[in-house]
C-alpha positions, 0 to 999 in steps of 0.5 A: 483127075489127078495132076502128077508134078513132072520136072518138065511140066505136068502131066494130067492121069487119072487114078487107073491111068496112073495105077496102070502105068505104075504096075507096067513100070513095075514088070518093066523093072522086075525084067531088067532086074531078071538081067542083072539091069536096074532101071534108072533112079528117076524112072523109079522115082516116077514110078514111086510117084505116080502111085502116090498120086493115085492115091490108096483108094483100092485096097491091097488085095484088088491091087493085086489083081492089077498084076503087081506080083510083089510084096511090100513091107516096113522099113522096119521089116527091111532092116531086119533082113539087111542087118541095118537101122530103119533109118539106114533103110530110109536113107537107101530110099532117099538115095534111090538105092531101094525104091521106096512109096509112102502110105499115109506115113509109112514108108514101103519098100518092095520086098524082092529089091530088099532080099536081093540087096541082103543077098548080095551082102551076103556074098560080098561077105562070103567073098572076103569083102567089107559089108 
């Protein structure tokens, strides 16, 4: 059983268990996303740590079949699509800007968030606004 560390106490999953809730956390954002929401930052922040605490023990490909409809990349790749520094990336992440989840140690960002971000930077700039 994995033992996830919640503010208020713990809370005791196992692996599925805790993969499940990640992937309905993960459509629940997705839907707010649709409507224009956010989730709050420690919902996501939850999220992001409950699928640290299951581990990465099944490869990407049977992840998504558990009906996580979204890619992953690399700070690195992040930055690329929104004209920044990896670190930049990194510090939208620590801020709860971007969600962010570590493996090994690298840090994921979901892809949708990003390019939604980048898009979002783009009309602030064709609007006459500083980026």
């Amino acid at each position: 059983m994995t033992v996830v560390r919640l503010p208020g106490g713990d809370l005791v999953l196992t692996p599925p268990q805790a993969r499940r809730l990640v992937v309905a956390l993960s459509a629940c954002e997705k839907i707010v996303r649709r409507q224009g929401g956010r989730l709050p930052a420690d919902v996501r922040r939850l999220a992001v740590d409950l699928g640290a605490a299951a581990g990465t023990t099944e490869p990407a490909s049977e992840a998504a079949d558990d009906g996580i409809d979204y890619e992953q990349i690399t700070t690195a790749t992040a930055a690329q699509l929104l004209g920044c520094s990896p670190r930049n990336v990194r510090s939208l992440v620590a801020r709860g800007r971007l969600t962010g989840r570590r493996h090994g140690s690298v840090l994921l960002v979901a892809r949708d968030e990003v390019e939604a971000r980048a898009a979002r930077q783009q009309e602030h700039q064709r609007n006459g606004h500083a980026a």
